[in-house]
C-alpha positions in Angstrom: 44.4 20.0 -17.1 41.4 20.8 -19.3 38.0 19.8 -17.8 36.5 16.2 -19.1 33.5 15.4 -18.8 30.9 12.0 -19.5 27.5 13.4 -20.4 26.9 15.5 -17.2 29.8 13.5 -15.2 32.1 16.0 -14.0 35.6 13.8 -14.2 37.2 16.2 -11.6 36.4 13.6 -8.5 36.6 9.9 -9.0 33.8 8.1 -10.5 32.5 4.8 -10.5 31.9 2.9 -13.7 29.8 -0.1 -13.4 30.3 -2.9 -16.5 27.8 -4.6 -18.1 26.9 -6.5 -21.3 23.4 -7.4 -22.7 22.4 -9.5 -19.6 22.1 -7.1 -17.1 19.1 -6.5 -15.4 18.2 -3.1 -16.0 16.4 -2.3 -12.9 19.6 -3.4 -11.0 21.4 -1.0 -13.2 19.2 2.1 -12.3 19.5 1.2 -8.3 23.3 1.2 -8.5 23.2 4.5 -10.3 20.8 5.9 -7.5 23.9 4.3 -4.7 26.0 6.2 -6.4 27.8 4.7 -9.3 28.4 7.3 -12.1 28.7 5.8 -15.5 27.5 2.9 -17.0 30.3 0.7 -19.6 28.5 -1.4 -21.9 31.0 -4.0 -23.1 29.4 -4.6 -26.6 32.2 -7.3 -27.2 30.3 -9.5 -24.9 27.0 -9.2 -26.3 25.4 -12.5 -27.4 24.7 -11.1 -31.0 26.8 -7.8 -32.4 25.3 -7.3 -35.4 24.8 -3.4 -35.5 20.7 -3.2 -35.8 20.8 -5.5 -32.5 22.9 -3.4 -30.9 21.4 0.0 -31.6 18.3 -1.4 -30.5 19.7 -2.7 -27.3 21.4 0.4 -26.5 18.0 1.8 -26.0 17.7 0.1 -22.6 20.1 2.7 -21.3 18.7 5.7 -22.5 19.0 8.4 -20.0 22.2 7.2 -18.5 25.8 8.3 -18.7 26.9 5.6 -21.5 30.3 4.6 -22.5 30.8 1.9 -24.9 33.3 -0.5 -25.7 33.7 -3.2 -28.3 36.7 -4.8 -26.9 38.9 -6.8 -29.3 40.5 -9.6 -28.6 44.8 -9.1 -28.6 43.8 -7.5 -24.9 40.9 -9.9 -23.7 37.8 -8.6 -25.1 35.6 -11.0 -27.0 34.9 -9.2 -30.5 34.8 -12.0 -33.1 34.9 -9.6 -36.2 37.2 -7.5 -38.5 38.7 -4.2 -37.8 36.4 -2.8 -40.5 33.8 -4.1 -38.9 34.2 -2.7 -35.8 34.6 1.1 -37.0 31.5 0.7 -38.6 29.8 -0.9 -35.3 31.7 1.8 -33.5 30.2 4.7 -35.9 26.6 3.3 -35.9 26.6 3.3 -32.1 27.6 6.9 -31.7 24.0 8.6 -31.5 23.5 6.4 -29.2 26.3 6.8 -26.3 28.3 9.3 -24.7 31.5 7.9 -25.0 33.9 5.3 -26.2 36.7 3.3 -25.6 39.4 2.7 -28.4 42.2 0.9 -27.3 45.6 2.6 -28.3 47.4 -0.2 -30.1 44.2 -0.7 -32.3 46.2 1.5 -35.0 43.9 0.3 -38.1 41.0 1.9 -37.3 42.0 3.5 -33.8 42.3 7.2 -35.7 39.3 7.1 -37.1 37.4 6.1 -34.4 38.4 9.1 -32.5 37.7 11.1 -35.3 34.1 10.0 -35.5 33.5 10.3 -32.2 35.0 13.5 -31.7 32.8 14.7 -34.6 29.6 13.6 -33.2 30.9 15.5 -29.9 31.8 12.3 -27.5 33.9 11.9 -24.9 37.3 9.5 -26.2 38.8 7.3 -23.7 42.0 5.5 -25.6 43.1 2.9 -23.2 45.5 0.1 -23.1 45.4 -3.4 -21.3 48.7 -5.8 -20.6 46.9 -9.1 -18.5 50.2 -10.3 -17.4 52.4 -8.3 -16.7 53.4 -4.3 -16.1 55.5 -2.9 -18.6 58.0 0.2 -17.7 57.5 3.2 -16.6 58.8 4.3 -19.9 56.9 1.9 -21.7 53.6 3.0 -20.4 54.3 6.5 -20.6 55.1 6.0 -24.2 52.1 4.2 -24.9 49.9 7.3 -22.8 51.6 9.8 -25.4 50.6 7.7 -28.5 47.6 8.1 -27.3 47.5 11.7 -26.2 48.8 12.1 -29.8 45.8 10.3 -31.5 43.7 12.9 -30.1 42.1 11.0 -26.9 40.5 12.9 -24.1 41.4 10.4 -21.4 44.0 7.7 -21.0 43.3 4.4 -19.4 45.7 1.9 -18.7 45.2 -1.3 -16.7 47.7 -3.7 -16.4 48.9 -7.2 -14.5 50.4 -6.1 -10.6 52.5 -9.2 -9.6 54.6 -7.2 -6.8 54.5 -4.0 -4.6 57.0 -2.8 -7.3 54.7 -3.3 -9.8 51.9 -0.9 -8.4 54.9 1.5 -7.8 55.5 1.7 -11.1 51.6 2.6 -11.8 51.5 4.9 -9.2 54.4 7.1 -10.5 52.8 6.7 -14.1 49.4 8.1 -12.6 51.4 11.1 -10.7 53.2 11.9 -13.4 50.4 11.7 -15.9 49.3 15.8 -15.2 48.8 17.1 -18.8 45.6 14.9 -19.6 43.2 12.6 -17.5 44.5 9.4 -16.7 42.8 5.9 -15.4 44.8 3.5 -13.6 44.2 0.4 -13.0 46.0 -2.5 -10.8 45.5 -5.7 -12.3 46.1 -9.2 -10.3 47.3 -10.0 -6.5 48.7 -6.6 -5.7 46.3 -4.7 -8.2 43.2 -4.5 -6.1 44.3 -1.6 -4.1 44.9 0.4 -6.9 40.8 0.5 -7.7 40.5 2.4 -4.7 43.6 4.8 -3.7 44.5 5.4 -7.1 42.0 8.5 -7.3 43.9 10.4 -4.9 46.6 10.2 -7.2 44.7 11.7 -9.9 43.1 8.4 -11.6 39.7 9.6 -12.7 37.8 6.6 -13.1 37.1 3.3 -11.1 35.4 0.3 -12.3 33.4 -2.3 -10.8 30.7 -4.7 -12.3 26.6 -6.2 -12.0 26.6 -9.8 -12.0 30.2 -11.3 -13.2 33.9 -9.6 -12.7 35.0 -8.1 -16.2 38.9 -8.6 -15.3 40.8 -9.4 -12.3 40.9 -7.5 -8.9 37.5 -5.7 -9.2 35.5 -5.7 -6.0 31.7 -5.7 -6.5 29.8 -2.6 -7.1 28.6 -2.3 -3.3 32.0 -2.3 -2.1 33.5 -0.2 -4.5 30.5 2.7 -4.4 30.9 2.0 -0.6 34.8 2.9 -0.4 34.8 5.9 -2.6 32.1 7.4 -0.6 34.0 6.9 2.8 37.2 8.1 1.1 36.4 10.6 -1.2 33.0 11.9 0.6 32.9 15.7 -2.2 32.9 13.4 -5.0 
């Protein structure tokens, strides 16, 4: 498996991603870096203005931190109110400006040329894919990873709705069987939140948590979450 990185973060051992939008006290940010969170997601989506002079200049209150951006749209429960045009042009005005983004797979209009922006300006591409309610197939999902795979994306995330033990079954055998390119899984819902932490010993790279309020179902806080992936996976 090629190595992937985010700035300086090393994707080999699991890593913590902490969520935030333009409310987050910064200094509260930097302390949960320093306890061991890795990578900071700013969900643009949920900014309270996404015009793209606001958010460059926002942006700059996380220089110096591992950055990854998404702008979220709303067929898988982000809050972008604008066009698909709209978005690659916010997406390729924020590139100087982050390490990495995330384009979700089934944004086909403008998900190509996303990744070829950002692979231009030398970021890391996560192309990910969100289901709220339900997990699809094993089938499904692995289809879904290719198509990404395909479109040129470094990692592959996929988090969807865990209703049963069967349902985190199937997610599990996705993330084992997932050894030809970085994956993140995530457990969604009631038998999800076990998935946030054992999943990175079955080769799911990334974990996220969140400052202030939840960003989707299941997550535990950043405390907790810093605090198990240090008892469980103590090299990382």
């Amino acid at each position: 498996m090629p190595e992937v990185t985010i700035a300086n973060i090393d994707l080999s051992t699991p890593r913590v991603v902490v969520a935030v939008d333009d409310t987050v006290d910064i200094r509260a940010l930097q302390q949960a870096l320093q306890a061991g969170a890795d990578i900071v997601e700013v969900r643009i989506d949920k900014f309270s203005d996404t015009t793209t002079e606001v958010v460059c200049e926002k942006l700059q209150a996380f220089q110096g931190m591992p950055v990854l951006a998404t702008i979220r749209y709303a067929t898988e429960e982000g809050e972008w109110q604008g066009n698909e045009a709209e978005r690659l042009a916010l997406f390729q005005a924020i590139l100087p400006h982050v390490d990495a983004i995330d384009i979700e797979i089934n944004a086909t209009e403008i998900r190509d040329a996303v990744i070829a922006a950002a692979k231009t300006a030398g970021k890391t591409v996560i192309a990910s894919f969100h289901n709220f309610k339900a997990t699809p197939s094993l089938e499904d999902l692995q289809a879904t990873a290719q198509a990404g795979r395909d479109a040129g994306a470094d990692i592959i995330k996929v988090a969807v709705f865990c209703d049963t033990p069967s349902d985190l079954h199937t997610l599990a055998q996705f993330t084992l069987d997932a050894n030809d390119a970085p994956v993140v899984s995530i457990g969604m819902g009631p038998a999800g939140a076990v998935s946030r932490i054992f999943f990175p010993a079955l080769g799911s790279c990334l974990t996220y948590t969140f400052l202030g309020v939840p960003t989707a179902p299941g997550q535990l806080n950043c405390d907790e979450t810093i605090g198990y992936l240090n008892t469980f996976y103590p090299k990382r």
